[in-house]
N, C-alpha and C positions, 0 to 999 in steps of 0.2 A: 504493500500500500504506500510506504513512505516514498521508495523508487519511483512510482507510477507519479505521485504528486510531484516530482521532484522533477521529472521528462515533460510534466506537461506545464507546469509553471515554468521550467524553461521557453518553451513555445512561444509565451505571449509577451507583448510589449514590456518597456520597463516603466512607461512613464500614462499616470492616468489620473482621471477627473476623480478630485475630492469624496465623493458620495462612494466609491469604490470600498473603503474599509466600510463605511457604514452598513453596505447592503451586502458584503461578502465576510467579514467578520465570522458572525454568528452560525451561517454551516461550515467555516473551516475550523470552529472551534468543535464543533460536535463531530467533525468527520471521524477525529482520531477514538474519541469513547466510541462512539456507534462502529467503527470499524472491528471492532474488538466483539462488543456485543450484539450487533445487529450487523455483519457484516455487507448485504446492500444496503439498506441506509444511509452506512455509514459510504460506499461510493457513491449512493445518490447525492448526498453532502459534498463529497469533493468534488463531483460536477456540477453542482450550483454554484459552488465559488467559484470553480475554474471560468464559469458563463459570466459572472459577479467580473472577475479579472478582467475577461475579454472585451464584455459590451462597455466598460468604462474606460478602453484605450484611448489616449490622448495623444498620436504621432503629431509628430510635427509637421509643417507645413510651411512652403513657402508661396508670398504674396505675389502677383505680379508689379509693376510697378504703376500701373491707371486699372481704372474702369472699377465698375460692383461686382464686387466676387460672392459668390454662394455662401450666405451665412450657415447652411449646411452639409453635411454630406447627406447622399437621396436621390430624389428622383423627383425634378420639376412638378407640382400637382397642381399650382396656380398660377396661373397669367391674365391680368383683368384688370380694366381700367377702374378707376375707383374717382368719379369727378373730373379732374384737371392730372391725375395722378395713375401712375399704374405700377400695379401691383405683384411681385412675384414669389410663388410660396414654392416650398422645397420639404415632402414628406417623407422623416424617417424610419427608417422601416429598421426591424429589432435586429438587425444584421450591419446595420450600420453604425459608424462613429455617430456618438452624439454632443460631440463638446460642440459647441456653436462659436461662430468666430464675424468680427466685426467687418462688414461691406466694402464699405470706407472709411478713411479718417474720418473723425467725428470728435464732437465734446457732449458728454451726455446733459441733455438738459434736465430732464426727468427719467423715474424711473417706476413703473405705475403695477400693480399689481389687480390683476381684475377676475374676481371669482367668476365662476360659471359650471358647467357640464364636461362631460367628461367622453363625450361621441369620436367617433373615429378618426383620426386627425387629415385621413384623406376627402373625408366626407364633404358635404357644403355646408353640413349642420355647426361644423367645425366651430365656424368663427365666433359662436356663442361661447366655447370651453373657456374654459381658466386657460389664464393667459400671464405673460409681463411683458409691457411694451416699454423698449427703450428709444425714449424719441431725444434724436438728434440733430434738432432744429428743420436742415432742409430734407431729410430723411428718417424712415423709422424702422426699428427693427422689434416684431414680434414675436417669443416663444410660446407656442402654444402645447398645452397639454393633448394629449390622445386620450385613445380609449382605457388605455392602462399604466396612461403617465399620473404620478400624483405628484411628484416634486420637482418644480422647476428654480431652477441654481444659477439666478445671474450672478455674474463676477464682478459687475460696475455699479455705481451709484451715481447720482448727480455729480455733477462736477469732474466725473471722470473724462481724462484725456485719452482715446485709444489711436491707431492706428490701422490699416489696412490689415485683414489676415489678424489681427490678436484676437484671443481667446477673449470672450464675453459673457458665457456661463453654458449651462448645459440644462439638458431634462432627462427623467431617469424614467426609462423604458416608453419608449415608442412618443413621436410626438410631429411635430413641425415647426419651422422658422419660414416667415418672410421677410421681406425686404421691400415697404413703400417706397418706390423712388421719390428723387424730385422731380418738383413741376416742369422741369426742363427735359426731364425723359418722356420719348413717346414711344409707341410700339418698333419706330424703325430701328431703334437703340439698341434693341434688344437681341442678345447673341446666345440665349437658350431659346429651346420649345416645348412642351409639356411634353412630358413622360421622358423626355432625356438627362440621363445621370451627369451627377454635378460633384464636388469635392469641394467642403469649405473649405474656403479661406486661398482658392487657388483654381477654381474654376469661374473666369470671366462672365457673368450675365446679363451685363446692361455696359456698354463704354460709349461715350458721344460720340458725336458723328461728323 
């Protein structure tokens, strides 16, 4: 058992989003008695942390130098004018990174926390869930809960200064991020299209023209 945990924690990343001891903790602590006395238990334990480990990788990533990069990694699931403004969302699916990372430079103005529902995050019912929108004046960025997200992990508060590609916070199991552009972006700007795979913080989806 010790070997087997020891091959497969070799496997995975070294570096990960905060909530990782919180949610992987408690079956690696039970793995070792349960293996003993319940012996699958006690490996259905080690692979829930080992999942605990993986789904909370945090690789690194490099920015491009312009344009609004993917505040997710995912799969394009909104594109929509919203007024003067359009809109683009990006749904995580439980096989992906989910550290969220900021568009563009920005200074956060506010940083707003909005209770709601908890429906599918690719859904349209979506835009009701619980939510944090971090608005940065001429842009905004929102994490949204899913169906079996409950804790979402911003990194910044008002007043924070980020940069292209930094890390912003994360949400734990299944959710979605978009990114309002500015009123300066229109559809022709735009260098994704729905259902096509995106990587925060380094794949280009909106640059002027």
């Amino acid at each position: 058992m010790v070997s087997l945990i020891g091959r497969l924690t070799a496997a995975v990343p070294r570096q990960f989003a905060p909530s990782m001891r919180r949610y992987g903790l408690p079956p690696a602590l039970l793995a070792l008695p349960l293996s003993v006395l319940v012996p699958p238990l006690g490996l259905l334990c080690v692979g829930a942390a080992l999942f605990v480990v993986w789904f909370f990788r945090d690789p690194d990533r490099v920015a491009p130098e312009s344009g609004f990069v993917s505040p997710a990694d995912g799969r394009v699931s909104v594109i929509r004018r919203e007024g003067d403004r359009v809109r683009v969302g990006v749904f995580m699916n439980v096989t992906d990174v989910h550290v969220n990372r900021a568009p563009a430079d920005g200074d956060v103005e506010s940083v707003t926390h909005r209770p709601g529902a908890h429906k599918p995050a690719f859904s349209k019912d979506s835009m009701r869930n619980e939510r944090v929108d971090i608005d940065c004046g001429e842009y905004e960025v929102s994490l949204i809960a899913g169906a079996f997200a409950r804790r979402i992990h911003p990194y910044v508060e008002a007043g924070t200064t980020f940069e292209r590609g930094q890390r912003i916070g994360h949400i734990a199991f299944g959710s979605r991020a978009d990114v309002l552009l500015p009123e300066r972006f229109d559809g022709t700007d735009l260098c994704v299209e729905k259902g096509q795979r995106v990587r925060a913080g380094e794949t280009v989806i909106a640059q002027e023209s």
